[in-house]
C-alpha positions as CSV (number, residue, x, y, z in Angstrom):
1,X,83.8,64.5,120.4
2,X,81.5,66.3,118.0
3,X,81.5,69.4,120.8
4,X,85.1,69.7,121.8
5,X,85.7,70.2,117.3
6,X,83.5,73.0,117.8
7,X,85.1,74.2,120.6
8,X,88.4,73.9,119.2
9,X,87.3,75.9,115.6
10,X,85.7,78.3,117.5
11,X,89.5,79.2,119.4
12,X,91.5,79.6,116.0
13,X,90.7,82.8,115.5
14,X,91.2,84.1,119.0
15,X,94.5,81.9,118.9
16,X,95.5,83.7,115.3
17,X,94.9,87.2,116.5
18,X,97.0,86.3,119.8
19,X,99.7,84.7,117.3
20,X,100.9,88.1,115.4
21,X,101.5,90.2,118.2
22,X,103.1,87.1,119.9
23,X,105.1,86.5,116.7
24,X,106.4,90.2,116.3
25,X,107.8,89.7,119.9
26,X,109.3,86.9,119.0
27,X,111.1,88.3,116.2
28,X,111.9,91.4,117.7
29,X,113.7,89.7,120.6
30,X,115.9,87.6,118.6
31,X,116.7,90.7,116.6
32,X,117.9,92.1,120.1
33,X,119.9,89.1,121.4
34,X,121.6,88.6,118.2
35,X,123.0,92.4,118.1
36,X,124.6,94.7,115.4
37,X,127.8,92.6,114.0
38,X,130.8,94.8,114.1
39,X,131.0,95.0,110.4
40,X,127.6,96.6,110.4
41,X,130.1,100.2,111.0
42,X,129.7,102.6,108.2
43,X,127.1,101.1,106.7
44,X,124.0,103.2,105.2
45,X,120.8,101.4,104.8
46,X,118.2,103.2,103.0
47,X,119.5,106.4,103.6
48,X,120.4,106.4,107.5
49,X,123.6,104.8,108.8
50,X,122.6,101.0,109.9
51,X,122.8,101.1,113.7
52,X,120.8,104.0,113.9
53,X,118.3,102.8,111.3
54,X,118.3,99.6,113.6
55,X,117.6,101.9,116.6
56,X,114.6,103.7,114.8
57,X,113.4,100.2,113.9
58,X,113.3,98.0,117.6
59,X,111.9,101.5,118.8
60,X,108.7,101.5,116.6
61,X,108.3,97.7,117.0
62,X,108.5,98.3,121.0
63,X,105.7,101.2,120.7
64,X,103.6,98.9,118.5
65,X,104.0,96.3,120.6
66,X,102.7,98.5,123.8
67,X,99.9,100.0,122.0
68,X,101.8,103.4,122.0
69,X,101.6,103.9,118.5
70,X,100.0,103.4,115.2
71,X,101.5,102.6,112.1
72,X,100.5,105.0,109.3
73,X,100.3,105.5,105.8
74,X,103.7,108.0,106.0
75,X,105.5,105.3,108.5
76,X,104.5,102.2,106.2
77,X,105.7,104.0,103.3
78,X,109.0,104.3,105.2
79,X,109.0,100.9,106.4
80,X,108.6,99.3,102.9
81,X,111.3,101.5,101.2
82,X,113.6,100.2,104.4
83,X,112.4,96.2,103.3
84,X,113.6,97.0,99.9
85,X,116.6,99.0,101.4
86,X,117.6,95.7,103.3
87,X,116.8,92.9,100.3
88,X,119.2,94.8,98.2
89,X,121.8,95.5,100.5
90,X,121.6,91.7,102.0
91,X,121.7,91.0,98.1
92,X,125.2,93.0,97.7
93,X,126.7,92.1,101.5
94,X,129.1,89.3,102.8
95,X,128.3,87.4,105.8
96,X,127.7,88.6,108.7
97,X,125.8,91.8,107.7
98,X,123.6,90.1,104.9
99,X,122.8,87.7,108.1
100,X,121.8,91.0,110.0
101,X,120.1,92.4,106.8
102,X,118.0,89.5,106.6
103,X,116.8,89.5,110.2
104,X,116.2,93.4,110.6
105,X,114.2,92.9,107.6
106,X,111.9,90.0,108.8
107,X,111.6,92.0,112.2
108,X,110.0,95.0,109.4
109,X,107.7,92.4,107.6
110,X,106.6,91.3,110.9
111,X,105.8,94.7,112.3
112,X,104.3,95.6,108.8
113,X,102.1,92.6,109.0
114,X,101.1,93.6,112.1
115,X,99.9,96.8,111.8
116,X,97.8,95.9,109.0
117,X,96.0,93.6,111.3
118,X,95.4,96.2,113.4
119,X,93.7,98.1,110.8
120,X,91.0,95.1,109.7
């Protein structure tokens, strides 16, 4: 029994590093199936109108998620200004666009969080 606790210590990390990527996915598709609510029209999120901020956005997390790119200081900048972008507009919004706010904006934490882990 002793053996298989090593063993199963000795996966976590291997099972952590597998987790993010795996997590980001995750996230990214649900952002997808859920889609831009209709009210979403008009709407400027840190300085670029929301669906094609949205656009940007799934198109960075799918090149991070292929390997195809790397996050940098100039992009994570960006990135965080678009978190803060989204917490106040979700803040100010009704339903269903505070809804959409909050989920673009865990999709940016996620790809955030894993580019840093890229870095280590």
């Amino acid at each position: 029994m002793h053996g298989s606790e090593q063993h199963g210590s000795g996966a976590q990390p291997m099972q952590l590093a597998r987790s993010q990527p795996m997590q980001l996915a995750r996230i990214w598709r649900e952002h997808l199936a859920a889609g831009c609510p209709r009210e979403l029209a008009g709407v400027e999120i840190a300085g670029s109108d929301a669906r094609t901020l949205d656009a940007e956005i799934t198109a960075c997390v799918s090149a991070l998620i292929c390997s195809s790119m790397t996050v940098d200081e100039r992009i994570e900048r960006r990135l965080a200004e678009i978190r803060e972008a989204l917490a106040s507009k979700q803040a100010q919004a009704d339903e269903p666009v505070a809804a959409y706010c909050a989920r673009l904006n865990r999709l940016v934490g996620a790809m955030l969080t894993e580019s840093r882990s890229g870095r280590a």
